[in-house]
C-alpha positions, 0 to 999 in steps of 0.5 A: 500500500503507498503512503498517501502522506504528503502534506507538511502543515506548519503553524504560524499563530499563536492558539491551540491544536485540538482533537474534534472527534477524529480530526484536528482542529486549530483555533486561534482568535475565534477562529477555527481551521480544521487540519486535514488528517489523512493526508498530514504527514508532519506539524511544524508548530513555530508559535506557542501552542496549547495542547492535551494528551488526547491530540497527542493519541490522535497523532500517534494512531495517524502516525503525524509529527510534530515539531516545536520551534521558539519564537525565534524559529531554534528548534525545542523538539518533537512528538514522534509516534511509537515505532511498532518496535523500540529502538533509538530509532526516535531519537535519531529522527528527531537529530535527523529533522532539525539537521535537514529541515531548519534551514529549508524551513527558514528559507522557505519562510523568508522567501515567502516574505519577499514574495509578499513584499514583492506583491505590496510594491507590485501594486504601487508599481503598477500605480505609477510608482515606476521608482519601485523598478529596483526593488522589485528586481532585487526581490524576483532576481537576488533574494532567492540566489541568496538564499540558496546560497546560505548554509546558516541560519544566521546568514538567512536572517542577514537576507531577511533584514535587508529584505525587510529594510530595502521595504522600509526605504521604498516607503519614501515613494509611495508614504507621504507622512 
């Protein structure tokens, strides 16, 4: 039989992961956002959430992982469910994951940053801020080499802060104080 699971879900916001009958449910602010189960392959939780041991029987029957990081995205550690035979088989996953995925993970959240600011300048650029030409081509043709380039978390937060003060100096053409 092929395993189906192939959807990495990752948590962004501070609230509250639950089981609803025999589905995951996270809320947040009044809202509520069902977690598809059968298909999740793994949680990355990068906000503080609140938890009870019945999630943690839901995870173990579907098999889902799920990973802890701290405010500033460091690895804390994670549930994985029981193997069928006890080894130290969990505690080389557990090393295995924050090895491969920390930077892959970071990157991916910084590249989504620039993808986002890409689009606020995008708007005003159509609007005749012409000026913004500069920007926009740093975003789409630097960022993501650079970020390819990095091995380091450190190094992928460098990207992000000039990511983001390269924004804040564009408001000088489209932010009239």
């Amino acid at each position: 039989m092929q395993n189906l699971k192939t959807s990495t879900r990752i948590i962004m916001s501070i609230g509250s992961l639950e089981r609803k009958d025999n589905s995951l449910c996270f809320k947040t602010e009044g809202r509520q956002v069902y977690i598809p189960i059968e298909n999740t392959k793994e949680i990355y939780a990068l906000q503080e959430i609140s938890m009870n041991t019945k999630l943690f029987g839901l995870l173990g029957k579907y098999r889902i992982i799920l990973h802890f990081f701290d405010y500033y995205c460091n690895y804390l550690g994670s549930f994985y469910p029981r193997e069928k035979h006890i080894s130290g088989k969990l505690t080389i996953k557990q090393v295995e994951c924050y090895n491969e995925f920390k930077e892959k993970i970071a990157k991916r959240i910084v590249n989504g940053i620039a993808i986002n600011i890409y689009c606020v300048l995008y708007h005003y650029y159509r609007h005749g801020k012409t000026e913004l030409k500069d920007y926009l081509d740093w975003l789409n043709l630097v960022v993501e080499k650079r970020l390819e380039n990095c091995s380091e978390i450190k190094e992928i937060m460098a990207v992000e802060g000039e990511i983001w003060s390269r924004f804040y100096d564009s408001f000088k053409y489209f932010f009239v104080l």
